[in-house]
C-alpha positions as CSV (number, residue, x, y, z in Angstrom):
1,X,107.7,35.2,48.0
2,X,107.7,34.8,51.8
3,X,106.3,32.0,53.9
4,X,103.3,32.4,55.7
5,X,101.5,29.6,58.3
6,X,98.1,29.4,56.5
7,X,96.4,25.4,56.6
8,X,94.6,25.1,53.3
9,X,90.9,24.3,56.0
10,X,90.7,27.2,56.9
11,X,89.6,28.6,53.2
12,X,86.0,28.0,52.8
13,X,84.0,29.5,49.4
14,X,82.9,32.6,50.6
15,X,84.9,33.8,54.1
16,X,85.4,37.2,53.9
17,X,88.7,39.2,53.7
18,X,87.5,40.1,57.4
19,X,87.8,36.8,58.7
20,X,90.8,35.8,56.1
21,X,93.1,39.1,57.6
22,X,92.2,37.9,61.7
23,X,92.6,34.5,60.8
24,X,95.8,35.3,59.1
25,X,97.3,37.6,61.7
26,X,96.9,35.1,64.7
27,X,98.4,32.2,62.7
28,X,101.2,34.4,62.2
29,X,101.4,36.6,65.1
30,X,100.9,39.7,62.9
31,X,98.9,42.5,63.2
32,X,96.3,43.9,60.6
33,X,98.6,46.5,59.8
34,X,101.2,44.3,58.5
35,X,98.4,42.2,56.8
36,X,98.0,44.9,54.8
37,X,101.7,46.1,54.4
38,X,102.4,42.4,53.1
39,X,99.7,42.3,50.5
40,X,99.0,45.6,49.2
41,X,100.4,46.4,45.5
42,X,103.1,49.0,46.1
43,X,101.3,51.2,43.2
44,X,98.0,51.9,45.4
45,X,97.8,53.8,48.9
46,X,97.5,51.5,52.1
47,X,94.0,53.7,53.1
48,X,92.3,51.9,50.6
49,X,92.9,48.5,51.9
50,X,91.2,49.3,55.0
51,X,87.8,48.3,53.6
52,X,87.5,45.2,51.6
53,X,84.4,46.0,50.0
54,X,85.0,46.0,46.4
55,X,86.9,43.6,44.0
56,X,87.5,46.4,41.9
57,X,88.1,48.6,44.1
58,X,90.7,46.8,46.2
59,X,94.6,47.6,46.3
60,X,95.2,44.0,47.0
61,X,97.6,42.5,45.2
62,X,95.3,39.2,45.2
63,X,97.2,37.0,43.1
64,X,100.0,37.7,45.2
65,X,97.7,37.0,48.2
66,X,96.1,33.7,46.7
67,X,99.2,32.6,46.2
68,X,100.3,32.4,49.3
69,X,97.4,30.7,50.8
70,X,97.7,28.2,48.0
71,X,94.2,29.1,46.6
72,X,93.2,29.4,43.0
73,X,93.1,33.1,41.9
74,X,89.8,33.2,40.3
75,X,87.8,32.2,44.1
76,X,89.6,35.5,44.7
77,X,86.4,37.6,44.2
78,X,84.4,35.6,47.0
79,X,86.0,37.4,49.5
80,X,84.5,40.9,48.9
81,X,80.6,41.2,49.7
82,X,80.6,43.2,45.7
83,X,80.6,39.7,44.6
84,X,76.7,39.0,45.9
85,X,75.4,42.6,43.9
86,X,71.9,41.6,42.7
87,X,70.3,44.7,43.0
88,X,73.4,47.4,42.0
89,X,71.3,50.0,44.5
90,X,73.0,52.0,47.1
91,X,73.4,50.5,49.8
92,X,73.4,46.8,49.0
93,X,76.3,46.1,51.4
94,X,76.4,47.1,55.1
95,X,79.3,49.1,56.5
96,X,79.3,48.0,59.5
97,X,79.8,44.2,60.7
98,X,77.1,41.8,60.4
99,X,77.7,38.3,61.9
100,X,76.1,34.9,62.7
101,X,77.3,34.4,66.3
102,X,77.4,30.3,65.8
103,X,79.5,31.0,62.6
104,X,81.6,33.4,65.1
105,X,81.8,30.5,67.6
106,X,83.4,28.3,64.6
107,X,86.0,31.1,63.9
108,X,84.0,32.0,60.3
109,X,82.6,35.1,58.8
110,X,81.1,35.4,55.3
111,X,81.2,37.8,53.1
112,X,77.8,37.6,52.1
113,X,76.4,38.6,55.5
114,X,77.8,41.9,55.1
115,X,74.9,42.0,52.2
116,X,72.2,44.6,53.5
117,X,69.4,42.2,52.2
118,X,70.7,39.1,54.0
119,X,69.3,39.5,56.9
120,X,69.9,35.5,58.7
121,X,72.6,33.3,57.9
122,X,71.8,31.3,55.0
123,X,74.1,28.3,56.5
124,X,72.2,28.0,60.1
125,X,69.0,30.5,59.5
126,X,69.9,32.1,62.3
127,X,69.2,36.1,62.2
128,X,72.4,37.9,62.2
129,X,73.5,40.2,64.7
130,X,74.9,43.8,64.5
131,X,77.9,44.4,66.5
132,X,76.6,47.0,68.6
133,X,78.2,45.5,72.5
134,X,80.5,48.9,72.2
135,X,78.7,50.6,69.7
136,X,78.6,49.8,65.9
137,X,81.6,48.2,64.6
138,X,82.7,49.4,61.3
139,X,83.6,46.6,59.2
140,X,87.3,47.2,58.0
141,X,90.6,46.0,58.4
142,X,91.6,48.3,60.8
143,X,92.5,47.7,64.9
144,X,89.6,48.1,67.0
145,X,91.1,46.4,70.4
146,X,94.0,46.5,72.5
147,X,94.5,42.6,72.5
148,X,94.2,42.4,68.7
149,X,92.0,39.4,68.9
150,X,88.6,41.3,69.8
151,X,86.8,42.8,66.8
152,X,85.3,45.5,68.5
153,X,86.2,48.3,71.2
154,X,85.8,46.7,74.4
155,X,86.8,43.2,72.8
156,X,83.9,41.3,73.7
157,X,83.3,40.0,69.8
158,X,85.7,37.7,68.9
159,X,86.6,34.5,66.1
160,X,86.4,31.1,68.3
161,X,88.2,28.5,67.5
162,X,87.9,27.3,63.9
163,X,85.8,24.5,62.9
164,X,84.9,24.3,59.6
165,X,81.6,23.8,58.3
166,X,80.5,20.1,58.2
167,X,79.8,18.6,54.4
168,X,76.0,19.6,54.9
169,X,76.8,23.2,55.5
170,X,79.3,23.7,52.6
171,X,76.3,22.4,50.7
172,X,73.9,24.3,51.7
173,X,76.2,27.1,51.1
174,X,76.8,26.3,47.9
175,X,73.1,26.4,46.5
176,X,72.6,30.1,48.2
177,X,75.9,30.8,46.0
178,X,74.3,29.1,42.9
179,X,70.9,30.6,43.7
180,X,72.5,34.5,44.0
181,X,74.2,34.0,40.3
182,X,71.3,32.4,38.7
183,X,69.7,36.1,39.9
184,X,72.7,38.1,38.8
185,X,72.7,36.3,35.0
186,X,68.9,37.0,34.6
187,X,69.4,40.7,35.7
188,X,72.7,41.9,34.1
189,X,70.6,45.4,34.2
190,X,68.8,45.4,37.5
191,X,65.5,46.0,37.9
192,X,63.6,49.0,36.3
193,X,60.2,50.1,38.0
194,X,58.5,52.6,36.6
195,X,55.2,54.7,38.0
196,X,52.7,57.0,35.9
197,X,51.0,59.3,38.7
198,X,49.8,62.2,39.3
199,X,49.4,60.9,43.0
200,X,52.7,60.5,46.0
201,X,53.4,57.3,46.4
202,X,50.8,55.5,49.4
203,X,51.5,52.0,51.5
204,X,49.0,50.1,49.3
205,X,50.9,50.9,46.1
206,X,54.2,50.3,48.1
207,X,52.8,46.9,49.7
208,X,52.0,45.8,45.9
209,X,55.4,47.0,44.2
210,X,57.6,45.0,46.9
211,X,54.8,41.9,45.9
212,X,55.4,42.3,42.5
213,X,58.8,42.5,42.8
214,X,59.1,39.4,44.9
215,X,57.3,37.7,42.5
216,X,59.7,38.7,39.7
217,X,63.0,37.6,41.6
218,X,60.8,34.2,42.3
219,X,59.6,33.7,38.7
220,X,63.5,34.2,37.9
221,X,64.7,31.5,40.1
222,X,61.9,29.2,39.3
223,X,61.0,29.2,42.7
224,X,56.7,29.1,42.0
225,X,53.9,27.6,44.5
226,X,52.5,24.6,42.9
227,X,48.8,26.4,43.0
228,X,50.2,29.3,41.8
229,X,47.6,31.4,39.7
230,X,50.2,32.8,36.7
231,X,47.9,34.5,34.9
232,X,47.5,37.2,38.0
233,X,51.0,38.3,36.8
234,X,50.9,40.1,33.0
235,X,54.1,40.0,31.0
236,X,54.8,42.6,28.2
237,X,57.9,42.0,25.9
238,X,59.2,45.8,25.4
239,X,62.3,47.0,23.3
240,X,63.9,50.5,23.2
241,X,63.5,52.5,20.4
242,X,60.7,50.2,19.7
243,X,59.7,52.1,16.5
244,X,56.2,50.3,15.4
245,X,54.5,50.6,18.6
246,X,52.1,53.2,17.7
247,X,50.5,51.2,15.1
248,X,50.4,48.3,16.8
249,X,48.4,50.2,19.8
250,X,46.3,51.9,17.3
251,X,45.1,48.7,15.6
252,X,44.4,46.9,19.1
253,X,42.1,50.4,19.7
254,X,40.6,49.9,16.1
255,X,39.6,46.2,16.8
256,X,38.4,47.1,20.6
257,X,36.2,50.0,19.5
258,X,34.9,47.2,16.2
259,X,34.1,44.6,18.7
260,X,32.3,47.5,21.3
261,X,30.2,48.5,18.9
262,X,29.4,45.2,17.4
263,X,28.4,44.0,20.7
264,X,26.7,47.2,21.2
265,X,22.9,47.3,21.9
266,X,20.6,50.4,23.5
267,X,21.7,50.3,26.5
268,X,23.6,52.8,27.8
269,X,26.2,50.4,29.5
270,X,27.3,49.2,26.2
271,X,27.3,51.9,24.0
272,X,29.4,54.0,26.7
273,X,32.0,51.6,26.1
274,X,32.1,52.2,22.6
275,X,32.1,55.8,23.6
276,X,34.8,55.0,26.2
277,X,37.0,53.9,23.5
278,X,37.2,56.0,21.3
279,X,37.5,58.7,24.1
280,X,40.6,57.1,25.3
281,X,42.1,57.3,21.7
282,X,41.2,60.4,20.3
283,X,42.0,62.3,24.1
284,X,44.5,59.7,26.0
285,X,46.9,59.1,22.9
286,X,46.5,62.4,20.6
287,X,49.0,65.2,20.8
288,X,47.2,66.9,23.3
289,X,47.1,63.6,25.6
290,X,50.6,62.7,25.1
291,X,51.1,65.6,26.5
292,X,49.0,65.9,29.5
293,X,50.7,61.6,29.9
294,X,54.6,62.9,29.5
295,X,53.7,65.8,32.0
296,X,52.2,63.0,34.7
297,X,55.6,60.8,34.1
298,X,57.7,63.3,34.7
299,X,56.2,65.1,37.7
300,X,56.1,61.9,39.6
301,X,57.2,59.1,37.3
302,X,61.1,57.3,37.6
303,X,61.9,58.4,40.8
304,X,65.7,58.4,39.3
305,X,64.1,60.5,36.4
306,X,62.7,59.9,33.3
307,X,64.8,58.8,30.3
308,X,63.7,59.7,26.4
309,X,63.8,56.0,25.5
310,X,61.3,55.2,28.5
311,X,58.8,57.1,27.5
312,X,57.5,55.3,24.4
313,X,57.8,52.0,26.9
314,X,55.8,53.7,29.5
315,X,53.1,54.5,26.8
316,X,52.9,51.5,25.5
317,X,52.3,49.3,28.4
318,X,50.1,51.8,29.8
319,X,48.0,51.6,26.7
320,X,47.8,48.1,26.8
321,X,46.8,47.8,30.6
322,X,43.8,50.6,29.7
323,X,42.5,48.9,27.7
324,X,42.7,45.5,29.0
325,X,40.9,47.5,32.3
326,X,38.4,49.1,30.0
327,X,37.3,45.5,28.6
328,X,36.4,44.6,31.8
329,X,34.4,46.6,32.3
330,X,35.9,50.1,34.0
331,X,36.0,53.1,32.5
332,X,38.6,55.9,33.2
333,X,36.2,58.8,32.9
334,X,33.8,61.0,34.7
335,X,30.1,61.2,35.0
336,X,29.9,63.8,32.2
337,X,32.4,60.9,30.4
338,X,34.7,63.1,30.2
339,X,38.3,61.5,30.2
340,X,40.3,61.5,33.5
341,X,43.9,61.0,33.5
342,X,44.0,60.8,36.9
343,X,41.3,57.9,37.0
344,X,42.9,56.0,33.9
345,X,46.0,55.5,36.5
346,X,44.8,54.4,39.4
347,X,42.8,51.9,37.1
348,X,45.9,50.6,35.4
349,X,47.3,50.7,38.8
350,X,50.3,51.8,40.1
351,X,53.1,50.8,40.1
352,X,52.2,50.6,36.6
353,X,55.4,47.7,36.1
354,X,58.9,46.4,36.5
355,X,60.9,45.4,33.7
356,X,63.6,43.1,33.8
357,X,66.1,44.0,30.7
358,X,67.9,41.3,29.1
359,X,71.7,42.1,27.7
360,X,71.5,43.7,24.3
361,X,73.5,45.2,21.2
362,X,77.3,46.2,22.5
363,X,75.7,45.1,26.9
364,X,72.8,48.3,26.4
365,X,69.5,47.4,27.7
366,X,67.5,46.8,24.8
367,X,65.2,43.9,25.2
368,X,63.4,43.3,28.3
369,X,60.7,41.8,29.7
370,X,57.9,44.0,31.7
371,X,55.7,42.5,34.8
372,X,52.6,43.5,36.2
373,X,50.0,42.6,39.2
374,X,46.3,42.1,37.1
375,X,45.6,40.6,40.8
376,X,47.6,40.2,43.7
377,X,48.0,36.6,45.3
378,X,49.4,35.8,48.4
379,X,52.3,33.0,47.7
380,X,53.7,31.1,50.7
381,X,57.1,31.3,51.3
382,X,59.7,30.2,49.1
383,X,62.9,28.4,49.2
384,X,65.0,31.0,49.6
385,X,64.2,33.9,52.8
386,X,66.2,36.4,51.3
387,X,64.7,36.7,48.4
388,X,61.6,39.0,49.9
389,X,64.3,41.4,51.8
390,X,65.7,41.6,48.3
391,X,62.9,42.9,47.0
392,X,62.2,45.3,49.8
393,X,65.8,46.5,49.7
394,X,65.1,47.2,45.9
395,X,62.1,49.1,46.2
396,X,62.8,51.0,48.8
397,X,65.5,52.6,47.0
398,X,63.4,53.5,44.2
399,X,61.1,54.7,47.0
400,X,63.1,56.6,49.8
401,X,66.6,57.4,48.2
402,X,65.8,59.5,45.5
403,X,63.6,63.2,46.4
404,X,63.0,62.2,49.9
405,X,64.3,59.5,51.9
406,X,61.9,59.3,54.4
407,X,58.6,59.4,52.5
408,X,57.8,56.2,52.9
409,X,58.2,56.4,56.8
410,X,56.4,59.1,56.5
411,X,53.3,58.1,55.2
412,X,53.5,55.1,57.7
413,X,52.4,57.8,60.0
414,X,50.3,59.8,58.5
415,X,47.9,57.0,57.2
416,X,45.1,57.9,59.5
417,X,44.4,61.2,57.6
418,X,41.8,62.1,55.5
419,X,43.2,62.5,52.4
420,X,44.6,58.7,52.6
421,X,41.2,57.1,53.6
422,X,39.4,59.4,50.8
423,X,42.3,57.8,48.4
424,X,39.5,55.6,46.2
425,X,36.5,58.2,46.7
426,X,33.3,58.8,44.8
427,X,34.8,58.6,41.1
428,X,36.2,55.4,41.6
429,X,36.5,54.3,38.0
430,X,35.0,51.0,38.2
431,X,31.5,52.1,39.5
432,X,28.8,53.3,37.4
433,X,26.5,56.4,38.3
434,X,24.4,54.0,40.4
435,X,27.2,53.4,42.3
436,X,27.0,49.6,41.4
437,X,30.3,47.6,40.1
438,X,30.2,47.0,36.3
439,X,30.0,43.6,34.3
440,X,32.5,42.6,32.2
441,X,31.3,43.5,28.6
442,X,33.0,40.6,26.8
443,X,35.5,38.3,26.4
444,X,38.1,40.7,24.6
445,X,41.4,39.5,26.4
446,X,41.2,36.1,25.1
């Protein structure tokens, strides 16, 4: 094995292959070129090792490359921005170079700035900066100046000297490290979000899915407001192939509709919600409602598209929130009290959840845990600032990247419209004919 100049300083948890390739060329008055002729496995193609993305994906020989820089193997991973996945969406790491410029001035990069939801540098909160003084720079190991010290075209970005971080940085580090895993153990599977419309997508439902979804990542790190109101946020344990969820929804129907009519006297508010139960049983979850549900999930439900084993899931928790809405007091139907599909979802709200699936039988998704807004609450900001561009990073891909990528922006600008400010017209479901909000009929939830 050859020699190389490398002082064992200059690795810090987390640099990036980027920074470890320069660094390594001008202690040894190499070239990136020969970076990667000395440390590419003679089994793989040099093109690959142009972009040091992906641990797996890599045709570094990396023990061969730890080795020589007297660094264990398994810190190996640390180098490629793969490492910090949370959300496994496209896009989760940028192609070209993101940088702190004081972490430039020390002569560091990170690997984890190249994530697309880090968005300031979680050592010295400053935002980071897209190399953009010669246009974008992408962010590979390839030459990009004459001098082969500049890191872009015209050779204006640069390393500075190194100076490593001080004992306050490295620890500071560290906890945005330990924070990232503690995310990527409690979602092995991602995040699943699923919708039940027969409605596009508007800003308010987009506004409350990236809250929701906030929230979730939050709850996971155990990162919650002191006031915090918990019980704004509904959790739902779901399986797949959850096989006894049918009766279980029909006996919650059976003892709503007992407990309707028990309460019932003769007034119309209260025997209408008797009436509204048994509605939403005999025409929501009958064959002939099923049918009219599956048709509104798949026409504009998982934007990724629907899966058989979601559907029992989606019917289930949508069942549940109905008729937790209906207790209170709304009722998804129409003056004549005929049932409306369309008024049952906006009731339930949409998004209707996310679920956060645990690892199962053989690593398949099979139990899970599903969220909800009952009420949005505005939290003050947590401990960690990336955690809400996470989120947005998240939904917007279940937003934008499938069907149409630009809807969102889209309806940005066409919010002034009348269809978007006749979005909750005259059958909103929680008035009555009068127009006037109804009462909670009773206590039901507890």
């Amino acid at each position: 094995m050859r020699d190389f100049n490398w002082k064992p300083e200059w690795w810090i948890d987390g640099v990036s292959m980027f920074y470890l390739a320069h660094r390594f060329c001008r202690a040894n008055t190499a070239n990136l070129g020969q970076f990667r002729q000395f440390f590419t496995r003679e089994d793989e193609s040099v093109s690959k090792t142009a972009y040091p993305l992906h641990h797996s994906q890599t045709s570094f020989d990396l023990d061969r490359l730890t080795a020589s820089l007297g660094v264990a193997p398994d810190r190996a991973p640390m180098l490629f921005p793969s490492h910090y996945f949370v959300a496994h969406a496209w896009g989760e790491v940028r192609n070209t170079l993101k940088y702190c410029p004081t972490c430039m001035q020390q002569g560091i990069h990170l690997s984890l700035q190249q994530i697309s939801w880090i968005h300031e540098c979680p050592v010295h909160r400053e935002p980071l900066v897209l190399a953009r003084h010669c246009g974008p720079t992408n962010y590979s190991l390839t030459e990009k100046s004459v001098d082969d010290v500049g890191l872009c075209r015209c050779g204006k970005i640069r390393f500075g000297e190194f100076e490593s971080f001080s004992k306050s940085e490295l620890d500071t580090l560290a906890k945005h490290y330990r924070a990232i895993k503690q995310l990527q153990c409690a979602l092995p599977h991602g995040v699943d979000q699923y919708r039940v419309s027969t409605e596009q997508a508007d800003r308010a439902e987009y506004q409350h899915q990236l809250s929701l979804a906030t929230k979730v990542f939050r709850i996971l790190l155990q990162d919650i407001p002191s006031n915090a109101d918990m019980a704004k946020i509904r959790t739902e344990p779901v399986r797949f192939w959850r096989r006894d969820y049918t009766d279980s929804r029909l006996e919650r129907f059976r003892q709503f509709c007992k407990y309707a009519m028990k309460c019932a006297d003769d007034s119309d508010e209260d025997w209408t919600a008797a009436l509204v139960g048994r509605l939403m049983e005999e025409e929501y979850f009958g064959d002939e409602g099923m049918t009219e549900l599956r048709y509104a999930m798949e026409r504009n439900g998982c934007t990724h598209g629907l899966r058989s084993e979601d559907v029992p899931i989606l019917k289930e928790i949508f069942s549940i929130r109905l008729m937790e809405c209906v207790a209170r007091g709304a009722r998804p139907i129409r003056r004549s009290l005929h049932p409306d599909l369309r008024l049952a979802m906006r009731m339930v709200g949409e998004p209707l959840c996310q679920i956060v699936w645990r690892k199962g039988e053989n690593g398949c998704k099979i139990n899970g845990t599903a969220y909800w807004l009952d009420d949005d609450e505005h939290w003050p900001d947590g401990k960690w600032p990336w955690v809400k561009t996470l989120a947005t990073h998240v939904v917007r891909n279940w937003h934008d990247y499938a069907r149409d990528k630009y809807r969102i922006e889209a309806l940005e600008r066409k919010l002034d419209l009348p269809e978007f400010i006749r979005l909750f017209d005259e059958r909103d479901a929680q008035l009555t004919q009068s127009g006037c909000r109804q009462m909670r009929l009773f206590d039901w939830l507890e």
